[in-house]
Structure formats: structure tokens, C-alpha cells
CHARMM-style PDB file with segment names, atoms N, HN, CA, C and O in Angstrom:
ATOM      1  N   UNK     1       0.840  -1.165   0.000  1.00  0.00      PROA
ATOM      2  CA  UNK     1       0.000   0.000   0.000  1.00  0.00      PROA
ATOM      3  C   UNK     1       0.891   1.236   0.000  1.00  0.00      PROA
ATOM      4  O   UNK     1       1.934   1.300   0.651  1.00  0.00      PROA
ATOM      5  N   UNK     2       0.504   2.035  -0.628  1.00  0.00      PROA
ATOM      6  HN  UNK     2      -0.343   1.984  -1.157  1.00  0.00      PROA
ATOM      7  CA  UNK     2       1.172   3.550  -0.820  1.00  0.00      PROA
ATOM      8  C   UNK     2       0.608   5.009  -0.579  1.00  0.00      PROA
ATOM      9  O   UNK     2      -0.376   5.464  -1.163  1.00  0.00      PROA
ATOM     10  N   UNK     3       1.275   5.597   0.249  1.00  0.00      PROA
ATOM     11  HN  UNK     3       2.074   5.227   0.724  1.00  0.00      PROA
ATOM     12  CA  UNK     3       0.664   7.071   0.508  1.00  0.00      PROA
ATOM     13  C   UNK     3       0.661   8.303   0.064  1.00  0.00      PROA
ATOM     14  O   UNK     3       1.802   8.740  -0.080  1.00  0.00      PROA
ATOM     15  N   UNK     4      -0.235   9.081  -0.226  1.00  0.00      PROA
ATOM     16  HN  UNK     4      -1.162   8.725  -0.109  1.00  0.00      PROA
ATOM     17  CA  UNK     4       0.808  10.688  -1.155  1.00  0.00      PROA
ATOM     18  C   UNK     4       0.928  10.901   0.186  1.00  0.00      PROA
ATOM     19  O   UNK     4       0.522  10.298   1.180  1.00  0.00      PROA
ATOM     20  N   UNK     5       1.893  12.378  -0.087  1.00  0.00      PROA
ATOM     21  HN  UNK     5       2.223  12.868  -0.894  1.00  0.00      PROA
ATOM     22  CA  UNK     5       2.635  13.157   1.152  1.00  0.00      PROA
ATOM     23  C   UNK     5       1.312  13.540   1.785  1.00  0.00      PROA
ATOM     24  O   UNK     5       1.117  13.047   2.896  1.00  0.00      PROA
ATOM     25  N   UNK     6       0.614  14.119   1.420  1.00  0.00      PROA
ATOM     26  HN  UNK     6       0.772  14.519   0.517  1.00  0.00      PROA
ATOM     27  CA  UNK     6      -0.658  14.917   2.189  1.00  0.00      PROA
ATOM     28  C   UNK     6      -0.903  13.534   3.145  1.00  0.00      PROA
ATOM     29  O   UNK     6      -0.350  13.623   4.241  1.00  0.00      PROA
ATOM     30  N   UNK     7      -1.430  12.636   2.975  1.00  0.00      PROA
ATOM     31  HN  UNK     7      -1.880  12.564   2.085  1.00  0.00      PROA
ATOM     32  CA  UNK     7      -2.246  11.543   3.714  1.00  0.00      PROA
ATOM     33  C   UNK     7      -1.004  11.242   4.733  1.00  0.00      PROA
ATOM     34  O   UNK     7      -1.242  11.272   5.940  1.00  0.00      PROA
ATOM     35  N   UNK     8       0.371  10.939   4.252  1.00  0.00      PROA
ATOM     36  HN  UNK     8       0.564  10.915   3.271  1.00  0.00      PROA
ATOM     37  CA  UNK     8       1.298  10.538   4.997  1.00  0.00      PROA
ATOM     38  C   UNK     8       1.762  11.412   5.759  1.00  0.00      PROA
ATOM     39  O   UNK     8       2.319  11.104   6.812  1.00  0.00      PROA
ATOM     40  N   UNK     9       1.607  12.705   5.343  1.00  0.00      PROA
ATOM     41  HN  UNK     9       1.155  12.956   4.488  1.00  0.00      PROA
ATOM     42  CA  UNK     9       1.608  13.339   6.948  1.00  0.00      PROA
ATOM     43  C   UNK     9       0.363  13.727   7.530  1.00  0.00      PROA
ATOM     44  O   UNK     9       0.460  14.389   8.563  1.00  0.00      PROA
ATOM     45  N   UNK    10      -0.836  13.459   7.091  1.00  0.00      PROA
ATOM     46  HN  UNK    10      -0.914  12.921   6.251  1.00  0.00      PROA
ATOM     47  CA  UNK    10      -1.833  13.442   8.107  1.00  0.00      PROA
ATOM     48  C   UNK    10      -2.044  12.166   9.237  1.00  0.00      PROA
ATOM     49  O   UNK    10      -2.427  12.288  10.401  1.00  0.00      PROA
ATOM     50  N   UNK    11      -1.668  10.890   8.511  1.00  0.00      PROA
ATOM     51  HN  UNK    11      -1.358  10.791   7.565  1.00  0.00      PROA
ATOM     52  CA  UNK    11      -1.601   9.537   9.629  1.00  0.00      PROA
ATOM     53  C   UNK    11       0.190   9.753  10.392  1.00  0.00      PROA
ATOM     54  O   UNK    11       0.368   9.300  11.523  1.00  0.00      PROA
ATOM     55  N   UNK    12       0.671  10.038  10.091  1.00  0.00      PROA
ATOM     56  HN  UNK    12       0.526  10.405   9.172  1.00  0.00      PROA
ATOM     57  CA  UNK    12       2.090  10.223  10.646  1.00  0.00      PROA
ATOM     58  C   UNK    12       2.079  11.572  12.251  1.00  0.00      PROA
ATOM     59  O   UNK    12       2.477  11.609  13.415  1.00  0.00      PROA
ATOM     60  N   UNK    13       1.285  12.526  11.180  1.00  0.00      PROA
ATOM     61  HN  UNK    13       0.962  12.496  10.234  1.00  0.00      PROA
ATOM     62  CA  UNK    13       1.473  13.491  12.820  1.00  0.00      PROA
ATOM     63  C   UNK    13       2.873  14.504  12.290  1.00  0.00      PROA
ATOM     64  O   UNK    13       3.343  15.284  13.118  1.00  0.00      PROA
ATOM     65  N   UNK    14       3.406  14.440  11.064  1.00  0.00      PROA
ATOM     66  HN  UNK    14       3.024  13.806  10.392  1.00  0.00      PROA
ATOM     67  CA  UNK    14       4.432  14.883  10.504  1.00  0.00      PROA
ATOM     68  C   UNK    14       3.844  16.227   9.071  1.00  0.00      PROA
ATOM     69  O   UNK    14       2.958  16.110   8.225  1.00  0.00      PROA
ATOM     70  N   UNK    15       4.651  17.207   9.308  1.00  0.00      PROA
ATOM     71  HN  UNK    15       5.371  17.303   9.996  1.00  0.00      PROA
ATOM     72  CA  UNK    15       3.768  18.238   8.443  1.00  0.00      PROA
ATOM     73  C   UNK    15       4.525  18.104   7.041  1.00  0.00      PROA
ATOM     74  O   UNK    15       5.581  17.474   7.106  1.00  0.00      PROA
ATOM     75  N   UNK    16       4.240  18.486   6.058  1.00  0.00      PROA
ATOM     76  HN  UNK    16       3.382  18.998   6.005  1.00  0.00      PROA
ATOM     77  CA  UNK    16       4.554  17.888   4.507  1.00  0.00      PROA
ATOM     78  C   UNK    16       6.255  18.486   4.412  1.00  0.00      PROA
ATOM     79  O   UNK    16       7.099  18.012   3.651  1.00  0.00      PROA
ATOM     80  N   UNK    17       6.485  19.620   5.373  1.00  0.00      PROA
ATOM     81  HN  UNK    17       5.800  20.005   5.991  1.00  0.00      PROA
ATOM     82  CA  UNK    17       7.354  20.483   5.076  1.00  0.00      PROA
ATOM     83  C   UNK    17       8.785  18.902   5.994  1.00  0.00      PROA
ATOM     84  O   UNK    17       9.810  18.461   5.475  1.00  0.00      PROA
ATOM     85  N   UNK    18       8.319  18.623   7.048  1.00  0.00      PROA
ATOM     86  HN  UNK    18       7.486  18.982   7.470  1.00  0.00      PROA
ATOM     87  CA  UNK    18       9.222  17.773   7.550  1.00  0.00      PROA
ATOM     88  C   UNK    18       9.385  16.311   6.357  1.00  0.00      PROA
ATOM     89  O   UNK    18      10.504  15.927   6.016  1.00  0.00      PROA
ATOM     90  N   UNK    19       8.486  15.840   5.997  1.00  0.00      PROA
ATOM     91  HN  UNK    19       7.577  16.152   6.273  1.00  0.00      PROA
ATOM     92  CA  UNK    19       8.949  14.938   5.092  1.00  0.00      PROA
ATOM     93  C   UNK    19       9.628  14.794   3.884  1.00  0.00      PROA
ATOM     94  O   UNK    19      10.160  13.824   3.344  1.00  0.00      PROA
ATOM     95  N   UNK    20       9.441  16.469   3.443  1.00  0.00      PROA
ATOM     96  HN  UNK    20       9.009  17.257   3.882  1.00  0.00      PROA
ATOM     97  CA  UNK    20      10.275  16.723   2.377  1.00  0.00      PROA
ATOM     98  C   UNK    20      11.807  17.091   3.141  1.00  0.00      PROA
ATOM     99  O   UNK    20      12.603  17.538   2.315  1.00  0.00      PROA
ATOM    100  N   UNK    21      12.184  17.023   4.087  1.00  0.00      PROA
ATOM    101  HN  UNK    21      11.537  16.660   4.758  1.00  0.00      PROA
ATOM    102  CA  UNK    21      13.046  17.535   4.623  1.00  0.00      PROA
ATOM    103  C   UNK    21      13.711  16.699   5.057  1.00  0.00      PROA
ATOM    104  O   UNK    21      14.907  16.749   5.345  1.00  0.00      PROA
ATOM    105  N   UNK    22      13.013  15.884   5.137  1.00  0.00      PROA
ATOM    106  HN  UNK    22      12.042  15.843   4.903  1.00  0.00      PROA
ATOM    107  CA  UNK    22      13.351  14.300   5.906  1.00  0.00      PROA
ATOM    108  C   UNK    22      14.018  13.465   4.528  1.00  0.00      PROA
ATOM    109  O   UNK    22      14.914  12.629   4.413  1.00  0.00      PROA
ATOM    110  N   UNK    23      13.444  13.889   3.926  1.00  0.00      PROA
ATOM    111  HN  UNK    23      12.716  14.568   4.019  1.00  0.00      PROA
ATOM    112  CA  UNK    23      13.671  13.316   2.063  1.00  0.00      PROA
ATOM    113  C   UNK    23      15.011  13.514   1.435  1.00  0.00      PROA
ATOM    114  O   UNK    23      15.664  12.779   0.694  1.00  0.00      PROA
ATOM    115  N   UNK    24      15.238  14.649   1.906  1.00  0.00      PROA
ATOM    116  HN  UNK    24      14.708  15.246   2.508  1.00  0.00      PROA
ATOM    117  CA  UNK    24      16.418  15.319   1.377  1.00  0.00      PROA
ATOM    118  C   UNK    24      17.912  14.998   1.612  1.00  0.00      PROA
ATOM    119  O   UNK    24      18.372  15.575   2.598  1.00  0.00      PROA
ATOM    120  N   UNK    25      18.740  14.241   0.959  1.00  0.00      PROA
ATOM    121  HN  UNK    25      18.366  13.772   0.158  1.00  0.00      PROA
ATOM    122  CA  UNK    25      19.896  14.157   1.419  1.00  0.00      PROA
ATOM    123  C   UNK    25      21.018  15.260   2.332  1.00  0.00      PROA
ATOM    124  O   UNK    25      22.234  15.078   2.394  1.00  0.00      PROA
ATOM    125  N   UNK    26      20.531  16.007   2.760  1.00  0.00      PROA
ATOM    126  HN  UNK    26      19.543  16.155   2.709  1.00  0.00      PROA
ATOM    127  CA  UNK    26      21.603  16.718   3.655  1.00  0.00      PROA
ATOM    128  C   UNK    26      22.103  17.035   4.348  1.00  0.00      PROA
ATOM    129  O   UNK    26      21.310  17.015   5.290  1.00  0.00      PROA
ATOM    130  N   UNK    27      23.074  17.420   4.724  1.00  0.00      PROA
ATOM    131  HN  UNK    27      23.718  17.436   3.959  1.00  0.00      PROA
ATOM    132  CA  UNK    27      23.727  16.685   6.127  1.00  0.00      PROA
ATOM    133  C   UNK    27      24.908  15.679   5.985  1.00  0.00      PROA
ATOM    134  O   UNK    27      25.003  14.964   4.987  1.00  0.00      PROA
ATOM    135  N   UNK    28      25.854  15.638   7.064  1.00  0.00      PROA
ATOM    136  HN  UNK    28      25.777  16.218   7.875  1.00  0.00      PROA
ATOM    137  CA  UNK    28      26.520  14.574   6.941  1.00  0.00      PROA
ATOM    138  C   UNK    28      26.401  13.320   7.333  1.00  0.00      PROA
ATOM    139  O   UNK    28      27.307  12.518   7.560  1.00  0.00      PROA
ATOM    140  N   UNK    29      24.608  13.087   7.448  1.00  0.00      PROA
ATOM    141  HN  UNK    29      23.872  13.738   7.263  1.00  0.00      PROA
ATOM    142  CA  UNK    29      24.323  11.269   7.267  1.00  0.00      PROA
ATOM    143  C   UNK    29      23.534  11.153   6.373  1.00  0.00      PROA
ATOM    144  O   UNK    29      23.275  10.008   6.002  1.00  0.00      PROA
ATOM    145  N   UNK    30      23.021  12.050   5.858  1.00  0.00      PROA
ATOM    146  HN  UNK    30      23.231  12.980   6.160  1.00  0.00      PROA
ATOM    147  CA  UNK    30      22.389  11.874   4.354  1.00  0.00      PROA
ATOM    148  C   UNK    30      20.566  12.206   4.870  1.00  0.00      PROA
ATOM    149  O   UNK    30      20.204  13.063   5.677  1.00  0.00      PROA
ATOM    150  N   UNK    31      19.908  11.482   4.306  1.00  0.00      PROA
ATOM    151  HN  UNK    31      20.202  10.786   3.651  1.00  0.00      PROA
ATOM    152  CA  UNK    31      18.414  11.834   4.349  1.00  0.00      PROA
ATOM    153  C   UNK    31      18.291  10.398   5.223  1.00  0.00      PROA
ATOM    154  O   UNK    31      19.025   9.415   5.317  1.00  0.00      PROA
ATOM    155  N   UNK    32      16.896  10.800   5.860  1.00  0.00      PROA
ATOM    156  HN  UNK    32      16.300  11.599   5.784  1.00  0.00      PROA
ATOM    157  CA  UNK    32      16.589  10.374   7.086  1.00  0.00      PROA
ATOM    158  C   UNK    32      15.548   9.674   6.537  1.00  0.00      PROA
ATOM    159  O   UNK    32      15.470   8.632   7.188  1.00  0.00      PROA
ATOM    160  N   UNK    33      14.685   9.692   5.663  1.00  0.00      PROA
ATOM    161  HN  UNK    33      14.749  10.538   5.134  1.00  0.00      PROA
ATOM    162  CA  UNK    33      13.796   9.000   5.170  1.00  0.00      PROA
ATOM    163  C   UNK    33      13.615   8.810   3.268  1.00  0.00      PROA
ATOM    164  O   UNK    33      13.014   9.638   2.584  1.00  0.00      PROA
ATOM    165  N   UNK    34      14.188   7.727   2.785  1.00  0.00      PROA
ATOM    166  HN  UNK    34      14.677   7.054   3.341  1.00  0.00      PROA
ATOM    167  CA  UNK    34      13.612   7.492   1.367  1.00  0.00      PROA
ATOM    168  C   UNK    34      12.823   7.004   1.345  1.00  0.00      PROA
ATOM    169  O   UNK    34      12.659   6.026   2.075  1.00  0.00      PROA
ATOM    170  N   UNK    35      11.811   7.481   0.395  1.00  0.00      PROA
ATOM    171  HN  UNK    35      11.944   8.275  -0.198  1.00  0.00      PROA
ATOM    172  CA  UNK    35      10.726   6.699   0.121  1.00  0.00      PROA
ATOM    173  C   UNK    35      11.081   5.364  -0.874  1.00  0.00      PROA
ATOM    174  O   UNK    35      11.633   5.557  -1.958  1.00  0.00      PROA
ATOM    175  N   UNK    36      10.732   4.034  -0.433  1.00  0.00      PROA
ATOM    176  HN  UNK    36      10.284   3.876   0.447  1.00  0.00      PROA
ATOM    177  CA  UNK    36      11.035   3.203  -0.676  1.00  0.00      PROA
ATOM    178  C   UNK    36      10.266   2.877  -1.881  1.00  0.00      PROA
ATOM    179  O   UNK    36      10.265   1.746  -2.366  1.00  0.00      PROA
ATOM    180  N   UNK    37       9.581   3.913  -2.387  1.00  0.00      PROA
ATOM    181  HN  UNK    37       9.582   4.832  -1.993  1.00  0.00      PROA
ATOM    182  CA  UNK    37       8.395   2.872  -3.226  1.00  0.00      PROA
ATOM    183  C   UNK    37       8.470   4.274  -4.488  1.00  0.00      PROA
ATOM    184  O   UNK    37       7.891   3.984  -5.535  1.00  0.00      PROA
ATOM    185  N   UNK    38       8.876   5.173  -4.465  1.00  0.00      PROA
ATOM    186  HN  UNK    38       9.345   5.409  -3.614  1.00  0.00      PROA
ATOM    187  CA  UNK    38       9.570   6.118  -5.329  1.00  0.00      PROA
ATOM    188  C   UNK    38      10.183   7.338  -4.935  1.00  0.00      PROA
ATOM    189  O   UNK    38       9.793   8.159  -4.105  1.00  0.00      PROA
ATOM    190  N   UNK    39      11.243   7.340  -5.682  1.00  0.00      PROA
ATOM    191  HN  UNK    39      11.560   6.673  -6.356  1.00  0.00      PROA
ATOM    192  CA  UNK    39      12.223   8.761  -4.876  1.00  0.00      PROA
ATOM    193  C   UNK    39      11.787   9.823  -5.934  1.00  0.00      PROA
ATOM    194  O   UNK    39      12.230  10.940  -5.667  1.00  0.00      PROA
ATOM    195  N   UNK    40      11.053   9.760  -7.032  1.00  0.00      PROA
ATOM    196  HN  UNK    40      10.693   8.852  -7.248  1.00  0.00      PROA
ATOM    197  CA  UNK    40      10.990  10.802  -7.934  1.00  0.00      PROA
ATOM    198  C   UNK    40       9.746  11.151  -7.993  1.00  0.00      PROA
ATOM    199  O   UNK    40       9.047  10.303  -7.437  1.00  0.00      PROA
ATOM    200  N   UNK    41       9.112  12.077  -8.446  1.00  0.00      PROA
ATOM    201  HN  UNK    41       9.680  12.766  -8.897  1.00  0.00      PROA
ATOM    202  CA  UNK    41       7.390  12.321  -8.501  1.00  0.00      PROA
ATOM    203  C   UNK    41       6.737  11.637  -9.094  1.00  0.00      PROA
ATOM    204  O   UNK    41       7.334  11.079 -10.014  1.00  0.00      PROA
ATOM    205  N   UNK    42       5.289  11.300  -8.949  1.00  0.00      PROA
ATOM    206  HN  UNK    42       4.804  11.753  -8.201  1.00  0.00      PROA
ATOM    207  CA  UNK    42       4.963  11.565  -7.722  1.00  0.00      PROA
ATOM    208  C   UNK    42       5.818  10.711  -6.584  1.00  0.00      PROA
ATOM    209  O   UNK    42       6.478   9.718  -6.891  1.00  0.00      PROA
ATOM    210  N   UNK    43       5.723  11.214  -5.255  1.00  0.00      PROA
ATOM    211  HN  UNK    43       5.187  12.021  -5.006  1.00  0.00      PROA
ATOM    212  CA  UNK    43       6.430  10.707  -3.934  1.00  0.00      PROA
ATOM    213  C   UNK    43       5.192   9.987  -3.789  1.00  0.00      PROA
ATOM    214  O   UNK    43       4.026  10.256  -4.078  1.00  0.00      PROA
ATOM    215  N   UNK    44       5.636   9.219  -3.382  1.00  0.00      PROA
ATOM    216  HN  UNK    44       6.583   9.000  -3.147  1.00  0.00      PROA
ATOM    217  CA  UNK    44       4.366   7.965  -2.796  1.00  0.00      PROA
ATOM    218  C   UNK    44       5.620   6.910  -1.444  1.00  0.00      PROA
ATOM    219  O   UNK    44       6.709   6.345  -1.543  1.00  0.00      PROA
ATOM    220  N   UNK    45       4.521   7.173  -0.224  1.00  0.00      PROA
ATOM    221  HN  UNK    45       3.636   7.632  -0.143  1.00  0.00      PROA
ATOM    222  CA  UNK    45       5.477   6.845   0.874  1.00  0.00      PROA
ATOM    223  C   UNK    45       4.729   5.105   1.167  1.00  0.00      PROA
ATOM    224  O   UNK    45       3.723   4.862   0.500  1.00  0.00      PROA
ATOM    225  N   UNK    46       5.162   4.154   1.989  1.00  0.00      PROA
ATOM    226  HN  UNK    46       5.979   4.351   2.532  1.00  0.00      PROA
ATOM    227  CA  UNK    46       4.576   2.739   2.181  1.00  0.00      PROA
ATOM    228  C   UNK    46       4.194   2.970   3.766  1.00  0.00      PROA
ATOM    229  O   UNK    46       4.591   3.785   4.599  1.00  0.00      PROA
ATOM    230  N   UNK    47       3.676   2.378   3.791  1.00  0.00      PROA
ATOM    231  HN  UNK    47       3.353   1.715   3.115  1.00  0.00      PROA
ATOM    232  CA  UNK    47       2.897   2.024   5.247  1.00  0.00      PROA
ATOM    233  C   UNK    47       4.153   1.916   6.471  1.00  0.00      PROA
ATOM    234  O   UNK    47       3.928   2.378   7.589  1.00  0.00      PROA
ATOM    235  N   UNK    48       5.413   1.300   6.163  1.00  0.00      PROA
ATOM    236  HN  UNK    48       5.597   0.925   5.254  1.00  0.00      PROA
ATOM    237  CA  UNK    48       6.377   1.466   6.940  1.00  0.00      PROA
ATOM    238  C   UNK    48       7.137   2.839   7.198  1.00  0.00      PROA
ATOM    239  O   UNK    48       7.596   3.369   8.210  1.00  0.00      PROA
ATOM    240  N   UNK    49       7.075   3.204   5.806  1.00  0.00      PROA
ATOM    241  HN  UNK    49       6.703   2.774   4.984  1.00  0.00      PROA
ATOM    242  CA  UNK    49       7.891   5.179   5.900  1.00  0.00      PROA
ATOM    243  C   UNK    49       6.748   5.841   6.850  1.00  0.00      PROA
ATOM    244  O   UNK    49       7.212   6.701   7.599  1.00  0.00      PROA
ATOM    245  N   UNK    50       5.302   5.609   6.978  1.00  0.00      PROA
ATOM    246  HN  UNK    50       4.926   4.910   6.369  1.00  0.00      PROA
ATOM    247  CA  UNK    50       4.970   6.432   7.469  1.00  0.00      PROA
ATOM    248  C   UNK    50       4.804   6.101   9.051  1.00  0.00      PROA
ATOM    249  O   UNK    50       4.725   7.015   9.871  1.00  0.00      PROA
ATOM    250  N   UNK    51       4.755   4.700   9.431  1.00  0.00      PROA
ATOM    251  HN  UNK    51       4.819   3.958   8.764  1.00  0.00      PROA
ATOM    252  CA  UNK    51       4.856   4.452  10.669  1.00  0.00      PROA
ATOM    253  C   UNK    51       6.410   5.094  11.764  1.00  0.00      PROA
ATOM    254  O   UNK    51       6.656   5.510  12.897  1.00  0.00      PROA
ATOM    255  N   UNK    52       7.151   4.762  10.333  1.00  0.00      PROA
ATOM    256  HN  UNK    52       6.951   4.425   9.413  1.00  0.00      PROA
ATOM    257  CA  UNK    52       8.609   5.539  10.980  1.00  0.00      PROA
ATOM    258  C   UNK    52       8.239   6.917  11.277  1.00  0.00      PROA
ATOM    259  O   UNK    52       8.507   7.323  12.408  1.00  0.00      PROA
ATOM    260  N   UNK    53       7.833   7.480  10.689  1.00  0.00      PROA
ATOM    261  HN  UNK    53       7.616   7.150   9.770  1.00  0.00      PROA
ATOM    262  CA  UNK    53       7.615   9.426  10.830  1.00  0.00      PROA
ATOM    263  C   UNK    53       6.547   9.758  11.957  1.00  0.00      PROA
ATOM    264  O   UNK    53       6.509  10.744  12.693  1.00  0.00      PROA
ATOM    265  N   UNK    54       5.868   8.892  11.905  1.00  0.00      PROA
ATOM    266  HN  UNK    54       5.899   8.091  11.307  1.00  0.00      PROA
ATOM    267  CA  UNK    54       4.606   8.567  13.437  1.00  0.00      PROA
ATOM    268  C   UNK    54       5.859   8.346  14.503  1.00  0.00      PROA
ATOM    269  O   UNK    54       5.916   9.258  15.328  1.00  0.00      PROA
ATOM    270  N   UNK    55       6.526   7.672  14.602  1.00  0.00      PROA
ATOM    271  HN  UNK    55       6.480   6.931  13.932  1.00  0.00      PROA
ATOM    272  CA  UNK    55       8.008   7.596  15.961  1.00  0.00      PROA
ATOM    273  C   UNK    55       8.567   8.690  15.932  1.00  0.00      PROA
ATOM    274  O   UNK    55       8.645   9.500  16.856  1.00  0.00      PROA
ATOM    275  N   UNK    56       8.997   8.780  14.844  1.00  0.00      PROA
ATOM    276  HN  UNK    56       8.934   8.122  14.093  1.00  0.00      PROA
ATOM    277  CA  UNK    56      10.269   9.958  14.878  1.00  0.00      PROA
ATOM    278  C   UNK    56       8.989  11.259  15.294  1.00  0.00      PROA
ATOM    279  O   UNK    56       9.240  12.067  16.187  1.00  0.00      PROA
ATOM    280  N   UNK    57       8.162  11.290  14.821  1.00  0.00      PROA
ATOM    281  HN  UNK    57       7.958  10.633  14.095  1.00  0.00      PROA
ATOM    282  CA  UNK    57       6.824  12.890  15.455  1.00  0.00      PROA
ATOM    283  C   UNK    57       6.888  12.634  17.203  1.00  0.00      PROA
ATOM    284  O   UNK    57       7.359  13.448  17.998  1.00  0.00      PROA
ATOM    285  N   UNK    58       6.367  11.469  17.511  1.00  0.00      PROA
ATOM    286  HN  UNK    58       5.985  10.809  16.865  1.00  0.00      PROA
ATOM    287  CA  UNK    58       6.229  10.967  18.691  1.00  0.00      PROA
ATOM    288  C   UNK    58       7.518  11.129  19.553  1.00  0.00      PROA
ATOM    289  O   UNK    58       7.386  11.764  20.599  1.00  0.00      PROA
ATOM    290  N   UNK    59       8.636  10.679  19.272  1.00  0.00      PROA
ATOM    291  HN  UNK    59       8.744  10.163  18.422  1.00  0.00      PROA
ATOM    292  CA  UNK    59       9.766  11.367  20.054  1.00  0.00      PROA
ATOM    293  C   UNK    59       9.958  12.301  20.086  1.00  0.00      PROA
ATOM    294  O   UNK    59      10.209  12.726  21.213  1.00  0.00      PROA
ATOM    295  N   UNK    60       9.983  13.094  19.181  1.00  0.00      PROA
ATOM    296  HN  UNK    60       9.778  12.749  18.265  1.00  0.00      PROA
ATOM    297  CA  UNK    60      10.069  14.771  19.205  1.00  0.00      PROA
ATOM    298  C   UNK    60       9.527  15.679  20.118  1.00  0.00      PROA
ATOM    299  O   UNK    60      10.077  16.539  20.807  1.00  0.00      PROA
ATOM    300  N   UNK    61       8.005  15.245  19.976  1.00  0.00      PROA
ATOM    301  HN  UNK    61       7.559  14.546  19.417  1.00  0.00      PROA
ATOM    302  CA  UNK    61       7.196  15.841  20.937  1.00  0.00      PROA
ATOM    303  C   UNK    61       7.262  15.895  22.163  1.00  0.00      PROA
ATOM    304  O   UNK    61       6.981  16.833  22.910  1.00  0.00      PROA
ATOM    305  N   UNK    62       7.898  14.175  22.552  1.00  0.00      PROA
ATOM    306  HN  UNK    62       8.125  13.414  21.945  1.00  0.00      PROA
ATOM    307  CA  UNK    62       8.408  14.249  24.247  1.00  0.00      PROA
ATOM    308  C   UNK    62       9.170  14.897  24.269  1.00  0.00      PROA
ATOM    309  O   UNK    62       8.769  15.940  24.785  1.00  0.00      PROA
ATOM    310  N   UNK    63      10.441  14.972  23.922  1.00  0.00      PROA
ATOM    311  HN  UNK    63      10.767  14.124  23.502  1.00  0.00      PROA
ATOM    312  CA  UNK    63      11.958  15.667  23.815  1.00  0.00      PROA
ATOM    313  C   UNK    63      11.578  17.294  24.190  1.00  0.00      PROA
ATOM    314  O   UNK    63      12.131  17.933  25.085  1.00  0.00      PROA
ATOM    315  N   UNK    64      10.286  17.911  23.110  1.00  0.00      PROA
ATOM    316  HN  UNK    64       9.836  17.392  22.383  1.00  0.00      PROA
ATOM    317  CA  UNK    64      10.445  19.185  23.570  1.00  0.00      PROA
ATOM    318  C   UNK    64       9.296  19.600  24.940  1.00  0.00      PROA
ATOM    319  O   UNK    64       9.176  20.713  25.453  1.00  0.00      PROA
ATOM    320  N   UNK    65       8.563  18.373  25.295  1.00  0.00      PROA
ATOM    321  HN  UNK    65       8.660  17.469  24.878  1.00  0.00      PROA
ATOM    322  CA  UNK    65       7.905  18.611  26.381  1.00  0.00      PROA
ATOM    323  C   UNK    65       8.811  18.484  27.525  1.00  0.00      PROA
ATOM    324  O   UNK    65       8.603  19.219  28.490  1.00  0.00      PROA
ATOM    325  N   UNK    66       9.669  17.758  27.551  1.00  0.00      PROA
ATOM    326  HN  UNK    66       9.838  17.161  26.767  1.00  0.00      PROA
ATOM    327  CA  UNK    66      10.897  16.892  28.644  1.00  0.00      PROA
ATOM    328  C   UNK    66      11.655  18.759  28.755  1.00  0.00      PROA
ATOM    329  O   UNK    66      11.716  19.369  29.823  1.00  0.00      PROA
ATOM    330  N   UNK    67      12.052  19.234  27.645  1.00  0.00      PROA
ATOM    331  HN  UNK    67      12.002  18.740  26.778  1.00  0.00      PROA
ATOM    332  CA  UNK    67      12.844  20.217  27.374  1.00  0.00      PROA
ATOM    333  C   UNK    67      11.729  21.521  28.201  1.00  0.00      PROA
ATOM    334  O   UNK    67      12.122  22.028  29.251  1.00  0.00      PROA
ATOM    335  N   UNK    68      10.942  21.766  27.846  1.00  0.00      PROA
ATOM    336  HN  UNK    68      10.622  21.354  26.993  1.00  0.00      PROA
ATOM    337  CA  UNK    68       9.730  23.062  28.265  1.00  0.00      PROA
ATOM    338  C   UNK    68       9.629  22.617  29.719  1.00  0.00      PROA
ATOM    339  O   UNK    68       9.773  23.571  30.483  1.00  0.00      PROA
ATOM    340  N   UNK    69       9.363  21.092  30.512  1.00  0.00      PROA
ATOM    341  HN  UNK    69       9.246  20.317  29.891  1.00  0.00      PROA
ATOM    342  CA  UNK    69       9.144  21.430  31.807  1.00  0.00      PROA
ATOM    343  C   UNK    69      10.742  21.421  32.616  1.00  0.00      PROA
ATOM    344  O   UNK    69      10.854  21.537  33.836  1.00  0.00      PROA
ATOM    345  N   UNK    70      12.017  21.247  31.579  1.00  0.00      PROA
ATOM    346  HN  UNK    70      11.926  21.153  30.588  1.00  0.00      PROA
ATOM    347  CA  UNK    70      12.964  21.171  32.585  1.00  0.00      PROA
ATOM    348  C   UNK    70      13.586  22.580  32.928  1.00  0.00      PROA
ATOM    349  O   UNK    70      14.481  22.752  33.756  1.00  0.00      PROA
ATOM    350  N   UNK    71      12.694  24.034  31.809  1.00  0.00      PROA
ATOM    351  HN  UNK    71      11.967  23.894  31.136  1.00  0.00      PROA
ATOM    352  CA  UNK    71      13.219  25.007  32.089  1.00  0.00      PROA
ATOM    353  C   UNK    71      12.081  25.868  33.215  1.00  0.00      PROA
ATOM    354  OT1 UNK    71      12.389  26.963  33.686  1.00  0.00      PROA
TER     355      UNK     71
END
């Protein structure tokens, strides 16, 4: 099964701007998420890319709640 970006960041919890960002090779470990099911347009993400971006949203969110009550 395959997702466009809109749907995959509406079940993910991830906004379109992070997955394209996430997409992007840059940096010195490269991109954090390929879409496994096409890297060229249309982007179409799989049921696993988007469960990953549902974790990676989900940690984030603690991290900056952990961060807001430790100041």
C-alpha cells in the first residue's frame, strides 16, 4: 500500500514540510527518510515510511515537552 505526502503526513502526525526535509539528502548522514516505493514524482510513501515518521513525530514531541518542563 502507498501514501501521497498529504495523507502521509496526516496519519504520521508529521507536516509535509518535515517529510520533504526528511527526504532530502543533507547533512553529513544523508536523508533520514527514502521513500522506498519512489524517490521521484509523484512521492508515494509505504505504510512502513509512514509508521517511521509517526516515531520519529512521537519522540520529538516528548523531547520538547521533557525540554519546556525542565526550564
Amino acid at each position: 500500500m502507498s501514501y501521497e505526502p498529504k495523507l502521509a503526513a496526516a496519519l504520521s502526525g508529521a507536516t509535509l514540510r518535515q517529510l520533504s526535509h526528511w527526504r532530502r539528502a543533507s547533512g553529513p548522514k544523508g536523508a533520514v527518510l527514502v521513500p522506498e516505493i519512489s524517490t521521484e514524482r509523484p512521492i508515494l510513501y509505504s505504510f512502513r515510511e509512514v509508521s517511521h515518521s509517526a516515531s520519529v513525530c512521537s519522540c520529538a514531541k516528548r523531547l520538547r515537552c521533557r525540554r519546556s518542563a525542565a526550564l
